[in-house]
N, C-alpha and C positions, 0 to 999 in steps of 0.2 A: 331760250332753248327749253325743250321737253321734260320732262323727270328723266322719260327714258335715253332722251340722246343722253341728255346729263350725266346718267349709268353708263349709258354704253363709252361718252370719252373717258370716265373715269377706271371703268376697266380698261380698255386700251391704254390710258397711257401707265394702271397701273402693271399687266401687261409688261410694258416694256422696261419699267424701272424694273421688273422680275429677270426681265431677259438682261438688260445691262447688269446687273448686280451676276448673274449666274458669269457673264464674259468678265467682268472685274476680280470673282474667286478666282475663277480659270487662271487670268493674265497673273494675278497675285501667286498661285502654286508654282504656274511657268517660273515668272521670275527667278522659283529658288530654285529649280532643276539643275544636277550637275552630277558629275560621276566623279568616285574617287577611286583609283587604285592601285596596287605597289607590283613591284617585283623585283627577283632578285633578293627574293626572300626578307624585305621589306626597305632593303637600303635603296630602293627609287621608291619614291610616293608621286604620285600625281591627281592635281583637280581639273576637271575641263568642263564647258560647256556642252552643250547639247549638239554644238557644232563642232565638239572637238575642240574648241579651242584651249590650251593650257591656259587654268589661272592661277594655278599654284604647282610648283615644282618642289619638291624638297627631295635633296641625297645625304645620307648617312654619311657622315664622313670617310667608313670605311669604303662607300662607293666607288671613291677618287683613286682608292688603286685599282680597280678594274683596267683592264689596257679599253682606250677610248670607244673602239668600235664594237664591243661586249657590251662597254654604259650607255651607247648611245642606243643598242638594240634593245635592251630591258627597258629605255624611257619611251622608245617610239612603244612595245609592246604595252606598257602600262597606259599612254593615251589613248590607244586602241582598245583593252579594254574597261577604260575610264570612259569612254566615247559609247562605248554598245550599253554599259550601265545608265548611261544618261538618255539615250534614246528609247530604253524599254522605259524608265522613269516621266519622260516625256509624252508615249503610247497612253501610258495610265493615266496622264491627268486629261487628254485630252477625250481619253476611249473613242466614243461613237459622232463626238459630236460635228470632229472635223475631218472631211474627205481626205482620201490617197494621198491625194497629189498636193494639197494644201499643207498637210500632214510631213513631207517632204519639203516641202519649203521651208515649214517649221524646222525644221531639221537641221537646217543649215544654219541656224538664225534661232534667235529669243523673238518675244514681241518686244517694239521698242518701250523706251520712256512715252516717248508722243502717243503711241498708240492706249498707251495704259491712261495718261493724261485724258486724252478725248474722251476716252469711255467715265471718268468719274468726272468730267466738266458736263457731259450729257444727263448722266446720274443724278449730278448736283442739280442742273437746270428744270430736271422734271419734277425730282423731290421740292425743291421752289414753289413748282406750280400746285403742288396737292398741299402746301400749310399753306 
């Protein structure tokens, strides 16, 4: 090969370990995305995912007198908005990079383990190739 092609795969594939390393930060922030929040004047606490999902429940012990359908409306209210804090937290990491509609997908969803996998098995394999 060239000097020049030389150069030119050498930026390309540095290039792309740029661009894999920028989706590894990404996936890495994703990862810790969650909303947390209470009501009921703190005796419900809740954590959810970005899809809502609860990972953490905690009630005050005083909570338990609540008559049931009071506690069950302050926990859904709290996942609700524990869910819309996690979605604008999710907006921010992702800003500009990822379309509407992908952006929506994300929403329902994290990235997986496998996806975060690929991306630093790829990483590793190019970093490889430049030592």
């Amino acid at each position: 090969m060239t000097g020049s092609s030389d150069e030119w795969v050498q930026r390309l594939r540095d290039d792309s370990i740029s661009q894999l390393e920028s989706i590894q930060r990404m996936q890495d922030e994703l990862a810790q995305v969650h909303g947390e929040a209470d009501a009921a004047r703190g005796l419900v606490t809740v954590r959810v995912t970005p899809a809502g999902m609860p990972t953490r429940l905690h009630l005050e012990p005083e909570a338990t007198h609540l008559p049931a359908d009071e506690l069950a409306g302050h926990i859904m209210a709290a996942i609700a908005d524990a869910t819309a804090q996690a979605a604008e937290r999710m907006r921010a990491v992702v800003g500009q990079v990822v379309p509407p509609d992908e952006l929506e997908a994300m929403m329902r969803g994290t990235t997986t383990e496998a996806d975060r996998r690929s991306v630093r098995e790829q990483l590793d394999a190019l970093r490889a190739e430049v030592q």
